[in-house]
N, C-alpha and C positions, 0 to 999 in steps of 0.2 A: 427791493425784494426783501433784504434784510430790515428795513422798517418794518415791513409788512409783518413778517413772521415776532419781532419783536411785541408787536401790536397784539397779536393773536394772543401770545405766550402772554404777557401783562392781563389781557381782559381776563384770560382762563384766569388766572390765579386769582386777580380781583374776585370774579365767581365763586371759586371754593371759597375765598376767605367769607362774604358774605354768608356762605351757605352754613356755615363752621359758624358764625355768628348764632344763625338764627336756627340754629339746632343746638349749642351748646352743648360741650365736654360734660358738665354737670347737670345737664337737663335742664334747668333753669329756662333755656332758649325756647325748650320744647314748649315751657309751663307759659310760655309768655305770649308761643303763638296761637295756643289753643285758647289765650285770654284769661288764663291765672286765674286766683283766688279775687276777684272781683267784690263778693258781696260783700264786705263793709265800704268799701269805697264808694259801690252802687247808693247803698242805704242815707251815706251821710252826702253824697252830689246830689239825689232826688229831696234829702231834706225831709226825710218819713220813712219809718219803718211798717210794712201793710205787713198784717198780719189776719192769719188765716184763723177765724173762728167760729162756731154754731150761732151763736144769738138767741139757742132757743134750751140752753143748759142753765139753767139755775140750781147756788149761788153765784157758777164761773163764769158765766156769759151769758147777759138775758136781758129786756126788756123792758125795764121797772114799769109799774102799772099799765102793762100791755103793749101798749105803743109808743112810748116813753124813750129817753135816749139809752143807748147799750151802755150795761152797767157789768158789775159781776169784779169775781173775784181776781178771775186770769184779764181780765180786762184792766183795771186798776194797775194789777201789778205789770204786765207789758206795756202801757200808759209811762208809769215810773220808769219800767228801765229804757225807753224811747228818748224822756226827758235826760237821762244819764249818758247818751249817745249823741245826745244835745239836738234829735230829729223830732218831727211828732210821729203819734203810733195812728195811721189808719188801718181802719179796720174791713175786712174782707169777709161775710158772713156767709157760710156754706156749709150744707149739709153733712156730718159726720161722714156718710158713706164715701163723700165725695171726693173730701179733703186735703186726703194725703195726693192724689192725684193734682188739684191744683198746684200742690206747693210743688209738684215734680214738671209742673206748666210750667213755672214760673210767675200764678197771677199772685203770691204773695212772697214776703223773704225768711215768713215764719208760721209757725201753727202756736196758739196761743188757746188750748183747749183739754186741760186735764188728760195730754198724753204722755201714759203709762212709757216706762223705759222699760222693752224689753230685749232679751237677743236678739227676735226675729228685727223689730225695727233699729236696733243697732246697727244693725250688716247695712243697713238701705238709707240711714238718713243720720246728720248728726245732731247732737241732743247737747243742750246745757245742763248746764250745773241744776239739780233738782228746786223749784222752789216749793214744792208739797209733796209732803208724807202722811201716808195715812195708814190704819190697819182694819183691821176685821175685828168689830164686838158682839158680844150678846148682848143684847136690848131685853131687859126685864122690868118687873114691876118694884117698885123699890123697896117693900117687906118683901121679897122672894128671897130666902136664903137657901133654898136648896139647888142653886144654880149658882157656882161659882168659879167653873171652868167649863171646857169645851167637852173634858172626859164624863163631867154631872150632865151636860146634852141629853146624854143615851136614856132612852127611854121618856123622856120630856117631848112636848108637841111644841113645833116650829114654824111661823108664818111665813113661808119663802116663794120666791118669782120662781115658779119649775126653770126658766131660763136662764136663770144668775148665778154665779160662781157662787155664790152665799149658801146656794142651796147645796151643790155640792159638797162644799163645809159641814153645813147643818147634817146632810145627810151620813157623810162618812162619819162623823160624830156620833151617830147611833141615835139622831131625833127621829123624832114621825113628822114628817111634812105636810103641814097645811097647804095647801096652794092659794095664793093670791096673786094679783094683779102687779102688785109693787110695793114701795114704802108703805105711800098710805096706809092703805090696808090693812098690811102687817103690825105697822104700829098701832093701827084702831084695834085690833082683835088682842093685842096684849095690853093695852090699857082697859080694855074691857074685861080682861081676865076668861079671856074665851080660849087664847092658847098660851102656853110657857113664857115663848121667847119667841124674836125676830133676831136672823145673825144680818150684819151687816156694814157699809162701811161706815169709820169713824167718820168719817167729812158729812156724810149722811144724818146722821144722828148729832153733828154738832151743828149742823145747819137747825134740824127741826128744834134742837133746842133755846137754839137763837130768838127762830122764828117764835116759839108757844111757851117757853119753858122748862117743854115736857115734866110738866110737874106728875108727880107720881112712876116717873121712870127714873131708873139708873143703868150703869153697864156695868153686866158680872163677869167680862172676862172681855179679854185683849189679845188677838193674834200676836206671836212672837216677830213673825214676815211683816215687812211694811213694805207697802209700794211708793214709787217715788216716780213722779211727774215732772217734766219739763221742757221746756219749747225744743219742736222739734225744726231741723232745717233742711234745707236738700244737700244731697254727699258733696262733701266740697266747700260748702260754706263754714269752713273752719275758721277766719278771722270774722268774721260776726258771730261763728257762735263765743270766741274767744274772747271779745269785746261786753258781749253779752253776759260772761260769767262773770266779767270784774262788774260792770254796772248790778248783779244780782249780789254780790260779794257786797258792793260798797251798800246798798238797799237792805241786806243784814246788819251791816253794822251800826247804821247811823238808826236802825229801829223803822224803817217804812214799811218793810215786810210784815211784821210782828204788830205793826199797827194796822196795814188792810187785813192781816190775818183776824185779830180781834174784831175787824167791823163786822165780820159775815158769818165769822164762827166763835166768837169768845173762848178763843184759844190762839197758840201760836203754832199754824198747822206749817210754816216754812220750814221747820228746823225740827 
């Protein structure tokens, strides 16, 4: 009888102690049975880093000559830092709208698509280390000297998308707003000398300068605010995003950034 109850008394305690394990005094227990911080372990056992992006963004994600292999800017550089994690980067191509939604699926481990850092996405996902900064310019004609800030704007005509943050600019600036379709456009009607100025972004205008030269344009001003872009992840993946910022760290330093930067914009838009 007294075995018995010995027996009893032993299992219990074995019990707690197991349960006391697998709960842990410092949570740790807890982090371990919910399956812990997984994603660079996931990333580097599958041997690929999938990454979530449009395909249909040019310079940052696109097509070359239509149906050609996916090329671009964030493509290159998520490319680079896959190689730094010593995985390859495959690529998952999905619709803007859609995007954030997959990465909260799970069908990729990152978005690699000129997303903005802001609060609201702060709160919801984590983000690396910036690799692109851009600002807001005025696009003029290059003898235009009576445009030399955003304050000279007021009362000048302005080629803007009614639905772009640009126009907003242009307009609290005190321009008169052309409407147009988009870039094109707006660039064609100030090389034409049809209207003042087009605001918009620096990556934007350092592409089309890439592309044409933009001979006959310059920029007469430069927002002070810069936005800053960089791969987003879902809440939690903190040691890949963590891995992720030394392989972008070490990609500054050794010059790789600053050299696909140059390829698409003849500048160094990383830094």
């Amino acid at each position: 009888m007294k075995l018995k109850i010995m027996s009893a008394v032993l299992l219990t305690a074995v019990a707690v102690t197991l349960a006391g394990c697998s709960t842990g005094g410092s949570g740790q227990g807890t982090t371990a049975a919910a399956g812990g911080d997984t994603s660079l372990s996931s990333v580097q056992k599958a041997g690929t880093l999938t990454v979530g992006t449009e395909g249909t963004y040019r310079p940052f994600s696109f097509h070359g000559e239509g149906s050609g292999p996916l090329t671009g800017f964030d493509v290159e550089v998520a490319q680079a830092v896959a190689a730094k994690l010593g995985v390859k980067a495959k690529f998952e191509e999905t619709q803007w709208d859609g995007i954030f939604a997959g990465l909260e699926a799970g069908r990729f481990d990152v978005i690699a698509n000129q997303v903005s850092i802001t609060p609201e996405r702060t709160a919801k996902y984590e983000f690396s280390t910036p690799y692109t900064y851009s600002s807001g310019v005025i696009v003029v004609k290059s003898d235009n000297t009576s445009i030399t800030s955003f304050a000279t704007l007021a009362g000048k005509t302005s080629a803007q998308s009614l639905t772009s943050n640009w126009n907003t600019l242009a307009t609290e600036s005190g321009a008169n707003v052309q409407a147009v379709e988009g870039w094109a456009q707006s660039v064609a009607l100030v090389e034409q000398g049809r209207v003042d100025a087009t605001v918009n972004d620096r990556l934007t205008y350092l592409d089309y300068k890439k592309q044409t030269g933009a001979a006959g344009l310059k920029v007469a001003a430069t927002t002070e605010d810069q936005s800053e872009s960089a791969f987003a992840f879902a809440k939690g993946s903190t040691k890949l995003a963590g891995a992720v910022d030394k392989a972008l760290a070490e990609l500054t330093s050794d010059g790789t950034l600053a050299t696909i930067s140059d390829k698409y914009f003849g500048a160094d838009v990383s830094q």
